[in-house]
C-alpha positions in Angstrom: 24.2 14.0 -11.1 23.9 10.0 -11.6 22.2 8.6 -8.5 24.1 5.6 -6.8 22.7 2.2 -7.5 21.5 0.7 -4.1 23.5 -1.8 -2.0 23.1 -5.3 -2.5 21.8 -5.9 1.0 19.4 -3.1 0.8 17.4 -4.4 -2.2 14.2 -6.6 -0.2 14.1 -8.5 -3.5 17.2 -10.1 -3.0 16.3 -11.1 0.9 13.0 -12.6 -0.5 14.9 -14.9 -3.3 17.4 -15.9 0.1 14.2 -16.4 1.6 12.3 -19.0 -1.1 15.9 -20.7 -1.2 15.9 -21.1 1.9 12.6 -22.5 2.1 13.4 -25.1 -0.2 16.5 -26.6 1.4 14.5 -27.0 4.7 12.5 -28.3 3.4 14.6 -31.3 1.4 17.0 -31.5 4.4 13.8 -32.2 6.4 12.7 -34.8 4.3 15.6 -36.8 2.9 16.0 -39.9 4.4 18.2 -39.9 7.3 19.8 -43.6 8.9 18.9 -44.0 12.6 21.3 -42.7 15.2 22.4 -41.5 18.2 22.9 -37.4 18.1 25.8 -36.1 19.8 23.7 -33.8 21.8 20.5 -34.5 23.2 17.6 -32.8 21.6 20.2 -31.6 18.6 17.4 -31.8 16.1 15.3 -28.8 18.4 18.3 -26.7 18.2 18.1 -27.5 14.3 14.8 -26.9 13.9 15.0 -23.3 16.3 18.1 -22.4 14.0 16.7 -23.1 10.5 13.4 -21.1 11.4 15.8 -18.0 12.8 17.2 -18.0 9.8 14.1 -18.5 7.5 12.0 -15.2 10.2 15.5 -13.4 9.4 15.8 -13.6 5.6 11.7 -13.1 5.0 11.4 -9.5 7.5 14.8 -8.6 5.6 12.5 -9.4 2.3 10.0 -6.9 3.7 7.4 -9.3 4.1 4.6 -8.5 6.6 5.0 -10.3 10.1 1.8 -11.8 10.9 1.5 -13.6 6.8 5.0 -14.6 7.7 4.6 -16.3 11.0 1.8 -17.6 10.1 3.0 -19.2 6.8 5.8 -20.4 8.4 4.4 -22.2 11.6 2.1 -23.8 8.6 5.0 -24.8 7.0 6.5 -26.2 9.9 3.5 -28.3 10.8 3.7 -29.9 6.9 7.5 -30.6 7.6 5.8 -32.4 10.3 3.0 -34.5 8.9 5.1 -35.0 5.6 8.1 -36.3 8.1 5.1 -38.8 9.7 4.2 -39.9 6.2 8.5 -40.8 5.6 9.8 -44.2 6.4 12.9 -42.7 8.0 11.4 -39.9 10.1 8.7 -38.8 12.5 6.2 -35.9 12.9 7.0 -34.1 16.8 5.0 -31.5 18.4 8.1 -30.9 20.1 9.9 -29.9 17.0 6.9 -27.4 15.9 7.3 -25.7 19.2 11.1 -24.9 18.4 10.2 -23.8 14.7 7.9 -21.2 16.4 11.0 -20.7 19.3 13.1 -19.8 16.3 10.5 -17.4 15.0 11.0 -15.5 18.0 14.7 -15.4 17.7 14.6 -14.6 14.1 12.6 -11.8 14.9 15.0 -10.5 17.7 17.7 -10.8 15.2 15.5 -8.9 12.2 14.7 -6.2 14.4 18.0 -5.3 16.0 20.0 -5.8 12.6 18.3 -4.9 9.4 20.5 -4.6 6.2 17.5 -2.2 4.8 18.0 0.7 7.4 19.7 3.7 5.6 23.9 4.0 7.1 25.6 6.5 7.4 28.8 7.6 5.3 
């Protein structure tokens, strides 16, 4: 009897290629030069920076990469955001915005543990 090929969401390889794509268009949105302005909303960019790093925790624990190596590689990576933004004509480095990368750690965690494509269903 043939045995079913997996589910695409329940292959960690694929999560991990989400995951390094990912990582690269945070880290070109975070860099590309941006015209001074107003936001909408105050402290919009925290809210960006909590969201991106949700979704970056997400898509790495669905990759099956160990927790501590990935919160640590990723609150690294959010402090080179910041000193590369410092180094940018157009930008700024903020504590502030390292504090809701690691905030958004936490919630991608919540989110990875209570919904995981990789747990075996039913039917």
């Amino acid at each position: 009897m043939p045995v079913a090929a997996p589910r695409w969401h329940a292959d960690p390889r694929r999560w991990r290629a989400l995951f390094v794509a990912a990582l690269v268009v945070t880290l070109v949105l975070a860099l590309r030069p941006v015209a001074p302005h107003e936001p909408w909303l105050p402290h919009l960019d925290k809210l960006r920076h909590l969201a991106a790093f949700a979704v970056l925790w997400t898509l790495g624990a669905w990759g099956a990469l160990r927790a501590w190596p990935l919160a640590v590689g990723l609150l690294a990576f959010g402090g080179a955001i910041e000193l590369l933004q410092g180094l940018t004509a157009t930008r700024e480095a903020s504590w502030g915005d390292w504090v809701a990368d690691a905030a958004g750690l936490a919630v991608g965690h919540v989110i990875a543990s209570r919904w995981s494509p990789l747990a075996a269903r039913a039917g």
